[in-house]
MIROKE-787354 format. One record per residue (C-alpha): x, y, z; residue in one letter; residue number from 0. Coordinates in steps of 0.5 Angstrom, whole numbers, padded with zeros to 4 digits. Layout:
+-------+-------+-------+---+-----+
|  east | north |    up | r |   k |
+-------+-------+-------+---+-----+
|     X |     Y |     Z | A | NUM |
...
+-------+-------+-------+---+-----+
***
This chain:
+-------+-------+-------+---+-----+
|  east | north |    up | r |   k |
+-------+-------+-------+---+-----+
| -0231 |  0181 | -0311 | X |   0 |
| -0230 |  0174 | -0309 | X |   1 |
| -0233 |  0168 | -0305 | X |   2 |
| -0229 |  0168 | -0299 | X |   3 |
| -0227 |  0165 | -0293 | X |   4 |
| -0230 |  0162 | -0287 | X |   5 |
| -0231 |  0168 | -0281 | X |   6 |
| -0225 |  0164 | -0277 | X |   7 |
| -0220 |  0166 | -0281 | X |   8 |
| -0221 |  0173 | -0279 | X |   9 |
| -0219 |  0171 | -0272 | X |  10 |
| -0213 |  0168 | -0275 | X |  11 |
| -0210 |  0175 | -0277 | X |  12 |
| -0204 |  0176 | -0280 | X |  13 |
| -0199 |  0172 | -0278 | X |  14 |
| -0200 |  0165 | -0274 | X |  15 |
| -0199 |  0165 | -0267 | X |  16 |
| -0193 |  0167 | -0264 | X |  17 |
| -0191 |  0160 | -0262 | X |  18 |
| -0193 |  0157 | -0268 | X |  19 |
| -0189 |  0162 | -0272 | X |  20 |
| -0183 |  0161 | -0267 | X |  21 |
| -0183 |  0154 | -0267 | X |  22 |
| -0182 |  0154 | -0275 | X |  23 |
| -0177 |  0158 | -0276 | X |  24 |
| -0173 |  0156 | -0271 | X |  25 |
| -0174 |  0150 | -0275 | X |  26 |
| -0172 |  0152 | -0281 | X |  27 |
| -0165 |  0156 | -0279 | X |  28 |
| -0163 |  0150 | -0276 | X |  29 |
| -0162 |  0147 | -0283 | X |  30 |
| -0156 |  0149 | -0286 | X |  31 |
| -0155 |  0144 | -0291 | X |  32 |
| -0154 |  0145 | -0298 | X |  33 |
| -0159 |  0142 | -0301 | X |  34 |
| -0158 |  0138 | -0308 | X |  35 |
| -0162 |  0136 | -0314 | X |  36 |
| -0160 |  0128 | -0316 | X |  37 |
| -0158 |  0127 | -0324 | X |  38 |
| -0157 |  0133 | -0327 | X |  39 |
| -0150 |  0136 | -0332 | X |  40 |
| -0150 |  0142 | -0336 | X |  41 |
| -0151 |  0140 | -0343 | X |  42 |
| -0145 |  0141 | -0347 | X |  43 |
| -0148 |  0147 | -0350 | X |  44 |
| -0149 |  0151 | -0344 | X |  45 |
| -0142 |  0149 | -0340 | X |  46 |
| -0138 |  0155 | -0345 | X |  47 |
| -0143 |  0160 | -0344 | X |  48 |
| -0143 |  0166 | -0339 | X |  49 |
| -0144 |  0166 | -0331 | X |  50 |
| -0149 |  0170 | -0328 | X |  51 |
| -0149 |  0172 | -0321 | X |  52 |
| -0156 |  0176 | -0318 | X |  53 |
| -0154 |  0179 | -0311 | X |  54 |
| -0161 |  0182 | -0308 | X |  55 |
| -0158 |  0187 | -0303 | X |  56 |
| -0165 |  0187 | -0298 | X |  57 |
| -0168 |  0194 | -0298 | X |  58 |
| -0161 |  0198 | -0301 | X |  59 |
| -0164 |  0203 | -0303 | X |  60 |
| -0162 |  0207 | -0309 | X |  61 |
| -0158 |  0213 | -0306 | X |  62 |
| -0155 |  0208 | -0301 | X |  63 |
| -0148 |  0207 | -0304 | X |  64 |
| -0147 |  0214 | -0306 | X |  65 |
| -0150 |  0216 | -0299 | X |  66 |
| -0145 |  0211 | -0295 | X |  67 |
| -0140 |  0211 | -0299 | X |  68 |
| -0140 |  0205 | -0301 | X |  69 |
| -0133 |  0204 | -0305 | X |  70 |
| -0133 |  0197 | -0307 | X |  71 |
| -0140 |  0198 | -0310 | X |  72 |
| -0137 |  0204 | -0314 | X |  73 |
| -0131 |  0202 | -0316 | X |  74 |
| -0134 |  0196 | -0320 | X |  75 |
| -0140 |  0200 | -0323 | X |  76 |
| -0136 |  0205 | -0325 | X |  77 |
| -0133 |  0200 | -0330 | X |  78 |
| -0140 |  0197 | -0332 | X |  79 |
| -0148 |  0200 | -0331 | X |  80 |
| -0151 |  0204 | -0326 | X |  81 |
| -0158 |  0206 | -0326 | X |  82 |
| -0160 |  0212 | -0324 | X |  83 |
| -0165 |  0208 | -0320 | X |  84 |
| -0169 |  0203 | -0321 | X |  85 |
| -0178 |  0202 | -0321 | X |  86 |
| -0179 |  0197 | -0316 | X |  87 |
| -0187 |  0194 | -0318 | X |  88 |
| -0191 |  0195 | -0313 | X |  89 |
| -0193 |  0195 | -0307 | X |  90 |
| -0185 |  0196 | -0306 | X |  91 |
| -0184 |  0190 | -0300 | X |  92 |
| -0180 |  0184 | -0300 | X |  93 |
| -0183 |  0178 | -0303 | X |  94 |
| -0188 |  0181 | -0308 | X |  95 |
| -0181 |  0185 | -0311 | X |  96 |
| -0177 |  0178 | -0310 | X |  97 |
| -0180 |  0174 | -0314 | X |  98 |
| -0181 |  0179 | -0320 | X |  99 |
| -0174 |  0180 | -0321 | X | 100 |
| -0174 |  0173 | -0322 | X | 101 |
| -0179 |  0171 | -0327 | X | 102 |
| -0181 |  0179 | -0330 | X | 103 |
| -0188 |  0179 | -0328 | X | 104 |
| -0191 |  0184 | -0324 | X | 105 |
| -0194 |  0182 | -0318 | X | 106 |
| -0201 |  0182 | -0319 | X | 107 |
| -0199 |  0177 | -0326 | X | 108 |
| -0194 |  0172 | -0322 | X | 109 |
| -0198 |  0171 | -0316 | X | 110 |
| -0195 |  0173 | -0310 | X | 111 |
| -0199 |  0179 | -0309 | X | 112 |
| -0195 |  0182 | -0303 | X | 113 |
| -0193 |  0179 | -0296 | X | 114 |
| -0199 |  0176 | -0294 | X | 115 |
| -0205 |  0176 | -0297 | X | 116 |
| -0212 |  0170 | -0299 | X | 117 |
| -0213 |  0167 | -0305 | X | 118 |
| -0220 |  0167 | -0305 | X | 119 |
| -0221 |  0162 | -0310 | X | 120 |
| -0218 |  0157 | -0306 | X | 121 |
| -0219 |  0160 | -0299 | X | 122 |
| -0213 |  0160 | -0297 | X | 123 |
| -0208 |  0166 | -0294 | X | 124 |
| -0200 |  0166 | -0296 | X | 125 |
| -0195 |  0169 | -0291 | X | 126 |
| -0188 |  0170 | -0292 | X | 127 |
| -0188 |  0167 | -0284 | X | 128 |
| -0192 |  0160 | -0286 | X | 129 |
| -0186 |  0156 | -0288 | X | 130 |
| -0191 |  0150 | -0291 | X | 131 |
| -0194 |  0156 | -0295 | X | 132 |
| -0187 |  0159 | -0297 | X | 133 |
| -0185 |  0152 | -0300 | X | 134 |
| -0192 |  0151 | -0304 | X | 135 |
| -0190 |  0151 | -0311 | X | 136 |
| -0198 |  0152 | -0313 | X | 137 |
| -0198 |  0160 | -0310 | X | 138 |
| -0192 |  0161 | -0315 | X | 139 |
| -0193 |  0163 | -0323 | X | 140 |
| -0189 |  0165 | -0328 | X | 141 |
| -0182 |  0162 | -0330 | X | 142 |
| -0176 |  0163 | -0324 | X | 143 |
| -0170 |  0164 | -0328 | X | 144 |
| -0167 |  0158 | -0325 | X | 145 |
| -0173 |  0154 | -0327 | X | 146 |
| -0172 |  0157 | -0334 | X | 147 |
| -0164 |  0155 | -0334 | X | 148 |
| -0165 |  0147 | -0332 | X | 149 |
| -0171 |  0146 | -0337 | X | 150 |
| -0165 |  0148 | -0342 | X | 151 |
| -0160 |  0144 | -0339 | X | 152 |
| -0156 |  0150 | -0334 | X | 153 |
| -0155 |  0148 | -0328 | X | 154 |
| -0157 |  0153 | -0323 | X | 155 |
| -0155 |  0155 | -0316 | X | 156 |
| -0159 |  0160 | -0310 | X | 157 |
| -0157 |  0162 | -0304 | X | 158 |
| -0164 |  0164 | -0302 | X | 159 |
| -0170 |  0168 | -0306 | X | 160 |
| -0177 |  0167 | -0306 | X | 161 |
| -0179 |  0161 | -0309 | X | 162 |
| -0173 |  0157 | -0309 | X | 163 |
| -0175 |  0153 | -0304 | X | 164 |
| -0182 |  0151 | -0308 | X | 165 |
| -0181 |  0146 | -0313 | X | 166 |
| -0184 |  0151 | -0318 | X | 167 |
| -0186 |  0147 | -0325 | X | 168 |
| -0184 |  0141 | -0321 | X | 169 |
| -0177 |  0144 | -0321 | X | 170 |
| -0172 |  0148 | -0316 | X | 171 |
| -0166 |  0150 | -0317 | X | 172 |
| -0159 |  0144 | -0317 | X | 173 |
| -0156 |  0147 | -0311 | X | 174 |
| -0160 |  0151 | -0306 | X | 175 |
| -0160 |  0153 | -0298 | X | 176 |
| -0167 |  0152 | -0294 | X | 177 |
| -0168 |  0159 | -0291 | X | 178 |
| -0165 |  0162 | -0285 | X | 179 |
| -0160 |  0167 | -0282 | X | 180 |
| -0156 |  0161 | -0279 | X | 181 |
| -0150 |  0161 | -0284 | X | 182 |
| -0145 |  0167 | -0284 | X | 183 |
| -0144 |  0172 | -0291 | X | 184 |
| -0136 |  0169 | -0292 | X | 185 |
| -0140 |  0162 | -0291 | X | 186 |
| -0144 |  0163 | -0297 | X | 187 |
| -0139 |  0166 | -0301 | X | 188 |
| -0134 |  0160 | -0300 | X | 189 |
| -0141 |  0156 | -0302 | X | 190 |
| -0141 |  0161 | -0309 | X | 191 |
| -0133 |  0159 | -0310 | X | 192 |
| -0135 |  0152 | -0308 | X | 193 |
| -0140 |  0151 | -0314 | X | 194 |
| -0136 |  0156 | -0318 | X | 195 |
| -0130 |  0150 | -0318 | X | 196 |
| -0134 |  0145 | -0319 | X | 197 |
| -0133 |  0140 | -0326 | X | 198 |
| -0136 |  0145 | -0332 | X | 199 |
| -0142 |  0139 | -0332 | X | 200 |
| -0144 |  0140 | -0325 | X | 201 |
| -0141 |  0147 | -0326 | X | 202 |
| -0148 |  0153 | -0324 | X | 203 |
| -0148 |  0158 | -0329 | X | 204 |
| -0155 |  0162 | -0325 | X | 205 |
| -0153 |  0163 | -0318 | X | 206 |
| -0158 |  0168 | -0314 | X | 207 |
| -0155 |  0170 | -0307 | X | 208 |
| -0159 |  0175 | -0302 | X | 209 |
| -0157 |  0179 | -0296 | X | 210 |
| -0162 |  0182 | -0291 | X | 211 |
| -0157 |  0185 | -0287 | X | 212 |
| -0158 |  0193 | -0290 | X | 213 |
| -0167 |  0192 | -0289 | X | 214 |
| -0166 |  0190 | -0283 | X | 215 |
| -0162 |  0196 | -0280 | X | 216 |
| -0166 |  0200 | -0285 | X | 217 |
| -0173 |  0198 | -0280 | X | 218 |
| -0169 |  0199 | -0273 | X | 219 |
| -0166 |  0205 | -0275 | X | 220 |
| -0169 |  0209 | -0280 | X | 221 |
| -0165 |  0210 | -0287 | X | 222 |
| -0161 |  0216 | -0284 | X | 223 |
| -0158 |  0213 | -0279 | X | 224 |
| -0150 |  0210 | -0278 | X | 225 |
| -0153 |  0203 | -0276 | X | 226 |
| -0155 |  0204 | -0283 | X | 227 |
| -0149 |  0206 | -0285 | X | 228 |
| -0145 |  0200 | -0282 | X | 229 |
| -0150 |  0195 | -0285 | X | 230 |
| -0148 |  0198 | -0292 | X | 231 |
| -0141 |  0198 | -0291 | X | 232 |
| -0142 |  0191 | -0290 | X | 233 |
| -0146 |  0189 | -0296 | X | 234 |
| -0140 |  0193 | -0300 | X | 235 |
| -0134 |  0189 | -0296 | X | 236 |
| -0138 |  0183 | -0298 | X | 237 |
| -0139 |  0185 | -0306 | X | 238 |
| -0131 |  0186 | -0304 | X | 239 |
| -0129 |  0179 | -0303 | X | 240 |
| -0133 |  0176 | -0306 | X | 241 |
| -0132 |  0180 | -0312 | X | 242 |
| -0124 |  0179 | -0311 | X | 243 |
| -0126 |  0171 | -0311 | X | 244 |
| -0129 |  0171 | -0318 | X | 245 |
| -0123 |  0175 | -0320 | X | 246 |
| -0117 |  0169 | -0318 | X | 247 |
| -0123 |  0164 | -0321 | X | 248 |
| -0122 |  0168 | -0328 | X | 249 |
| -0129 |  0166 | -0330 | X | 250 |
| -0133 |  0169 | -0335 | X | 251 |
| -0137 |  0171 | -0330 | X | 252 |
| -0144 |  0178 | -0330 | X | 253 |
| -0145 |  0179 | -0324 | X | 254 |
| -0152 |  0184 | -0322 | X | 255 |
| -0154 |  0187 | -0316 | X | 256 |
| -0160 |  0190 | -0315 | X | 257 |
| -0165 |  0190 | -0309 | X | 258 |
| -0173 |  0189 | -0308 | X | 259 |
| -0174 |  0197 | -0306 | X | 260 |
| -0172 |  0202 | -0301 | X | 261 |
| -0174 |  0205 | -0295 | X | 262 |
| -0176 |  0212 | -0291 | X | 263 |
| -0177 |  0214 | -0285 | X | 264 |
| -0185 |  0214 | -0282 | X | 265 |
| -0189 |  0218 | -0277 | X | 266 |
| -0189 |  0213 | -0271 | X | 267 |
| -0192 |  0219 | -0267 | X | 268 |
| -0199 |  0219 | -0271 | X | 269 |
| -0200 |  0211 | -0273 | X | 270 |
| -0206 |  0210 | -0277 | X | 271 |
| -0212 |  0206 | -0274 | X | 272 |
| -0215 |  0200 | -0278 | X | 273 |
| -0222 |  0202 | -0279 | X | 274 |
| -0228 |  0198 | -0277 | X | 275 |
| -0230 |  0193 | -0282 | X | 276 |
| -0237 |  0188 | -0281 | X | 277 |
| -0234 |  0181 | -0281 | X | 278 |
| -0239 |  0178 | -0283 | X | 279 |
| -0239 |  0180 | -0289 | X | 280 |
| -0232 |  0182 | -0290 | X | 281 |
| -0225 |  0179 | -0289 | X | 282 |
| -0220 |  0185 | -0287 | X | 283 |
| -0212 |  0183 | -0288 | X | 284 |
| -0207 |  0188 | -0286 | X | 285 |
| -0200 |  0187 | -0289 | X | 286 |
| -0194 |  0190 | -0288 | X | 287 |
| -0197 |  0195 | -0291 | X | 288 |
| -0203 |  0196 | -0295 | X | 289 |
| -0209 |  0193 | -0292 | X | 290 |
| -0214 |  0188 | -0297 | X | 291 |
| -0221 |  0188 | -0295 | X | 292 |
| -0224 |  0182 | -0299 | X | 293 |
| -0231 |  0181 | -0300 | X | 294 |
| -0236 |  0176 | -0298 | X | 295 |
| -0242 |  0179 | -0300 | X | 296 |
| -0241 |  0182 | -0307 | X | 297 |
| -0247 |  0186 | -0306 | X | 298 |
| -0245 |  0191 | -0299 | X | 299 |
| -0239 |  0193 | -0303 | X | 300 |
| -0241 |  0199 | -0306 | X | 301 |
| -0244 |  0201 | -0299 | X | 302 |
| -0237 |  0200 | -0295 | X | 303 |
| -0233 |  0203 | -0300 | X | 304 |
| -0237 |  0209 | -0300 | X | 305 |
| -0236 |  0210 | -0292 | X | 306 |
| -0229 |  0208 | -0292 | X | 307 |
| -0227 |  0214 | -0298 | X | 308 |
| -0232 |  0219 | -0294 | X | 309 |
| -0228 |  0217 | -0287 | X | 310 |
| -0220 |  0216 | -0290 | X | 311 |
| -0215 |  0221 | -0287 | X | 312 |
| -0209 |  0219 | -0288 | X | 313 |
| -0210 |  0214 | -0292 | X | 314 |
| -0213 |  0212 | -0299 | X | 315 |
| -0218 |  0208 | -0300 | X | 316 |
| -0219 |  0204 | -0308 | X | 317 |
| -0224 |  0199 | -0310 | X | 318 |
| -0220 |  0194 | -0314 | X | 319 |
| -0222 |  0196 | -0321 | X | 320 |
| -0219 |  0204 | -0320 | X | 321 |
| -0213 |  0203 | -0318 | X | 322 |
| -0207 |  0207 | -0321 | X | 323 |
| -0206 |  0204 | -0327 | X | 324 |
| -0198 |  0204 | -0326 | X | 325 |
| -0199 |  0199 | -0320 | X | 326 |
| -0201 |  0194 | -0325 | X | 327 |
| -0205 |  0192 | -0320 | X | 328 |
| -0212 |  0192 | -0321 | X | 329 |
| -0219 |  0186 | -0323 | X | 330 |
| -0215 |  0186 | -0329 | X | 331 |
| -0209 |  0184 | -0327 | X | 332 |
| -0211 |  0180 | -0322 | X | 333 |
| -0210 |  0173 | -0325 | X | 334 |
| -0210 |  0168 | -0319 | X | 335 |
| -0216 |  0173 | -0316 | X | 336 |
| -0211 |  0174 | -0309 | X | 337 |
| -0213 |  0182 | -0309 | X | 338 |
| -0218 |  0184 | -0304 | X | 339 |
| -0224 |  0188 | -0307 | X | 340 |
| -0222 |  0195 | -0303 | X | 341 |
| -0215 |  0196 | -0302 | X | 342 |
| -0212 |  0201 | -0297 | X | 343 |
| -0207 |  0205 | -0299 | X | 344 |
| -0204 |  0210 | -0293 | X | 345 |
| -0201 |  0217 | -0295 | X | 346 |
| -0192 |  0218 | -0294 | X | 347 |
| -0191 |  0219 | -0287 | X | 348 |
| -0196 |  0216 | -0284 | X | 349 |
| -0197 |  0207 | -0283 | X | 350 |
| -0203 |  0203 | -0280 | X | 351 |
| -0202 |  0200 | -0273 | X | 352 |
| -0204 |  0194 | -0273 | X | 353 |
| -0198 |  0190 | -0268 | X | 354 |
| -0197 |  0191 | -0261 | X | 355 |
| -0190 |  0192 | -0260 | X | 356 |
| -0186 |  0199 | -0262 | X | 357 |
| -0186 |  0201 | -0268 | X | 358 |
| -0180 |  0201 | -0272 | X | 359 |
| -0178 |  0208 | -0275 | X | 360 |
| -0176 |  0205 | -0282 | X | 361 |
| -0183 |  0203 | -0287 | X | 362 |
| -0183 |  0201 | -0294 | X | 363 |
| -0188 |  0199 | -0298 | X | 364 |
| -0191 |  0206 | -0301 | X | 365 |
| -0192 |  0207 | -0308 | X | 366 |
| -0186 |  0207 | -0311 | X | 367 |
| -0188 |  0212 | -0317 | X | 368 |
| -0190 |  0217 | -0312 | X | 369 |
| -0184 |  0217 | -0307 | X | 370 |
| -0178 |  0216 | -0309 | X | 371 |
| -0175 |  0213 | -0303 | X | 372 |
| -0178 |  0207 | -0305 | X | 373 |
| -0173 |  0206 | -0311 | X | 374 |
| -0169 |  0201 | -0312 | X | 375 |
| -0161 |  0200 | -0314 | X | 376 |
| -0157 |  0196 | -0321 | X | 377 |
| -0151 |  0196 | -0321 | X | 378 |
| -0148 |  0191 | -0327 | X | 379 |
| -0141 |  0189 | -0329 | X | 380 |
| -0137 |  0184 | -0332 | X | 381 |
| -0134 |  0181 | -0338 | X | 382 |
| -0140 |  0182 | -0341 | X | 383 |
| -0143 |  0189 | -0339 | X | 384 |
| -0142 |  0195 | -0342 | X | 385 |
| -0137 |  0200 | -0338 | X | 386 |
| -0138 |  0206 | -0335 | X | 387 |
| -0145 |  0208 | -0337 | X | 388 |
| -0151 |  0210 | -0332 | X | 389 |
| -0158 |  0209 | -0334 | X | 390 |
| -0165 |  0212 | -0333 | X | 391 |
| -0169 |  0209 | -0328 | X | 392 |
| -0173 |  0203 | -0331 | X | 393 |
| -0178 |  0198 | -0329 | X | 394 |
| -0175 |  0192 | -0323 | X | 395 |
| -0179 |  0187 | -0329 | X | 396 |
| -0173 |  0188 | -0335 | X | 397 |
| -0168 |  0185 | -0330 | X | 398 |
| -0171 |  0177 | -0331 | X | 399 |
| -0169 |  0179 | -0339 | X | 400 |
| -0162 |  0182 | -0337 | X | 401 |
| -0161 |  0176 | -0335 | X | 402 |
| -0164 |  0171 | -0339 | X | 403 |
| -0160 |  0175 | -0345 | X | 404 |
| -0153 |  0174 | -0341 | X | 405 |
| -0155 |  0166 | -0340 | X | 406 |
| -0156 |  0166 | -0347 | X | 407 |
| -0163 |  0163 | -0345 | X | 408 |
| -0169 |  0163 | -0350 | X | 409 |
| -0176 |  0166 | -0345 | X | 410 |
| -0180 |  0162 | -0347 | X | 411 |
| -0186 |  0165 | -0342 | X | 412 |
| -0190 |  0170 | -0344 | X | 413 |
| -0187 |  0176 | -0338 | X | 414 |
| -0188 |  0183 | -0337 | X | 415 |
| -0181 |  0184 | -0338 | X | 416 |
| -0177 |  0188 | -0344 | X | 417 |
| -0174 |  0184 | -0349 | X | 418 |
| -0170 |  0191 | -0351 | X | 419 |
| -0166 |  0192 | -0344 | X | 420 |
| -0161 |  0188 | -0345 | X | 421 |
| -0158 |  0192 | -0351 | X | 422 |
| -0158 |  0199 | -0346 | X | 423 |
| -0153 |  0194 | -0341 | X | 424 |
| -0149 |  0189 | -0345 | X | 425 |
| -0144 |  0189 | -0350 | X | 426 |
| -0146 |  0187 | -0357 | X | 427 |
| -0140 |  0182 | -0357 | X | 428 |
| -0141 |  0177 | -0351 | X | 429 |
| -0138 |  0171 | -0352 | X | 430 |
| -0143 |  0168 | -0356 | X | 431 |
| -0149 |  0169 | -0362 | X | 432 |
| -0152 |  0175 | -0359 | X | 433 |
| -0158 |  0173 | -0364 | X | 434 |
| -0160 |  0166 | -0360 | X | 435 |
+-------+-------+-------+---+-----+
***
């Protein structure tokens, strides 16, 4: 219960206007060059240690690569680690889920609370569309892998994740890509073997690299359908030739594969309608998903919550200080004050309506806890990986200390992420003190 925004912000809604947005992105795609950090060598120390390769498959949900047969994806697994699935943090979309893969804290811990969102402390609003809010390092907490590789003097590489074009502790990655769709999947990995061959003090050894392709079929098309079949093929000959690259460099090279969530098919014929909120005393933000309704006036909270809970149908209705504990989105966990005061949660199949245009048949964003198609995939290998292991179903956050541990990078944040992961996925001799 927070003094918030001005009433015009609610007349902004959720995304910026059409041309506006329109006119950024295209500005945006336009610039596909490799951007480059000036004066920075790996520290003698580091150049002998492990690679690690982080590729985010965007909405490759758990069950997609036995689904679609995803052969290069089961060939490389079967000789590392495969989880049963994976918990994505809640709400299970894109950016929030990025971004905790990167730094091991839950949404609500590291900022980014979901795709769009108001920090009420500030009065601003977040959205994943704005691009002069996407660079803004001050939205962005917690320690990002590749912040926590340059501070130790690793040079680290991104070919797109959240948050690494902002220059979070004043620090980006040495070598990273403004985002876009404008670069084609052998483009970046020719860019991966570009950095790979690098001299060894100029030489990445945390590179990230994303694909949207198997997301974006998964909203158009549904889970089921073969359009997201031939998005999985895709992704799986990528891996296939990157992987086959990796192999002639004869680099001791970890590559994890993961995604941010997974994806279900939603009733478009019975769409849920926003409910009418007094703006005068309320701010209502529908997300991709949730909607955060954040209070001007503390005092008329109690009286809405009751109206909304006693009207709900189709929907669940929270205050912020009742959420499910699991979500670890609650007034206690929201340290940059960004959740709304009530939080509109819908119920599997049924989603707001809140566009105009025609509703795709593929949603994400439900409580991953609760439906299981909104699990995730891992899938590890490499010189440093255990082999032919499956795993139970774990937290998205224990990724970041996998990754740190197979670096050799010593955390030196406090994150939500379990120093004890590692020892389920790594062998015990890696190459270096598994002790550091």
């Amino acid at each position: 219960m927070r003094n918030l925004l001005a009433g015009s912000l609610i007349a902004i809604g959720l995304l910026t206007s059409a041309a506006s947005v329109n006119a950024q992105e295209k500005k945006w795609k336009q610039d596909t060059t490799q951007q480059i950090e000036p004066g920075r060598s790996n520290a003698v120390s580091q150049q002998q240690k492990p690679y690690v390769i982080m590729i985010s498959a965007d909405g490759f949900r758990y069950d997609y690569m036995d689904k679609y047969n995803a052969a290069n994806l089961k060939r490389l697994s079967s000789g590392g680690v495969r989880a049963e699935s994976m918990w994505p943090s809640f709400p299970s979309v894109t950016f929030p889920n990025h971004y905790t893969l990167a730094t091991g804290l839950y949404p609500a811990h590291h900022g980014l609370v979901d795709n769009h969102f108001i920090d009420t402390a500030r009065q601003r609003r977040y959205s994943m569309s704005i691009i002069k809010e996407v660079t803004d390092s001050s939205w962005y907490g917690g320690e990002p892998l590749w912040v926590l590789a340059e501070k130790q003097q690793m040079l680290s590489a991104s070919f797109y994740w959240v948050g690494s074009e902002a220059a979070i502790q004043g620090i980006r990655p040495s070598y990273w890509y403004h985002f876009g769709n404008d670069i084609t999947i052998p483009e970046r990995i020719a860019a991966v073997k570009n950095w790979l061959t690098l001299p060894e003090e100029k030489r990445p050894h945390m590179i990230t690299l994303y694909f949207p392709q198997v997301d974006h079929a998964g909203h158009e098309y549904g889970p089921d359908d073969p359009e997201t079949g031939k998005a999985v093929q895709l992704i799986d000959n990528a891996v296939g030739q990157l992987q086959n690259m990796l192999d002639s460099l004869k680099l001791p090279v970890n590559t994890i594969f993961v995604s941010d969530h997974g994806m279900t098919k939603i009733d478009t014929t019975r769409m849920l309608k926003l409910p009418a909120v007094d703006t005068t005393n309320f701010t209502l933000l529908p997300t991709d998903m949730l909607v955060h309704i954040y209070a001007k006036d503390a005092s008329k909270v109690p009286a809405l919550y009751r109206e909304l809970k006693a009207n709900a149908d189709g929907y669940d209705v929270y205050l912020l200080n009742e959420t499910p504990k699991r979500w670890n989105y609650s007034t206690a966990d929201d340290r940059y004050h960004r959740l709304g005061d009530i939080v509109l949660v819908p119920q599997l199949p049924r989603v707001f309506k809140f566009r105009d245009k025609k509703e795709n048949p593929g949603r994400h964003g439900f409580d991953p806890y609760q439906y299981k198609e909104m699990h995730a995939t891992f899938l590890a290998w490499g010189p440093s990986i255990k082999t032919g292991k499956i795993i139970p179903t774990f937290q998205n956050v224990d990724v970041y200390a996998l990754a740190a541990k197979l670096l050799g990078l010593k955390i030196t944040e406090p994150t939500d992420s379990n120093s004890r992961f590692p020892k389920k996925v790594m062998r015990k001799k890696i190459g270096f003190d598994w002790n550091f």
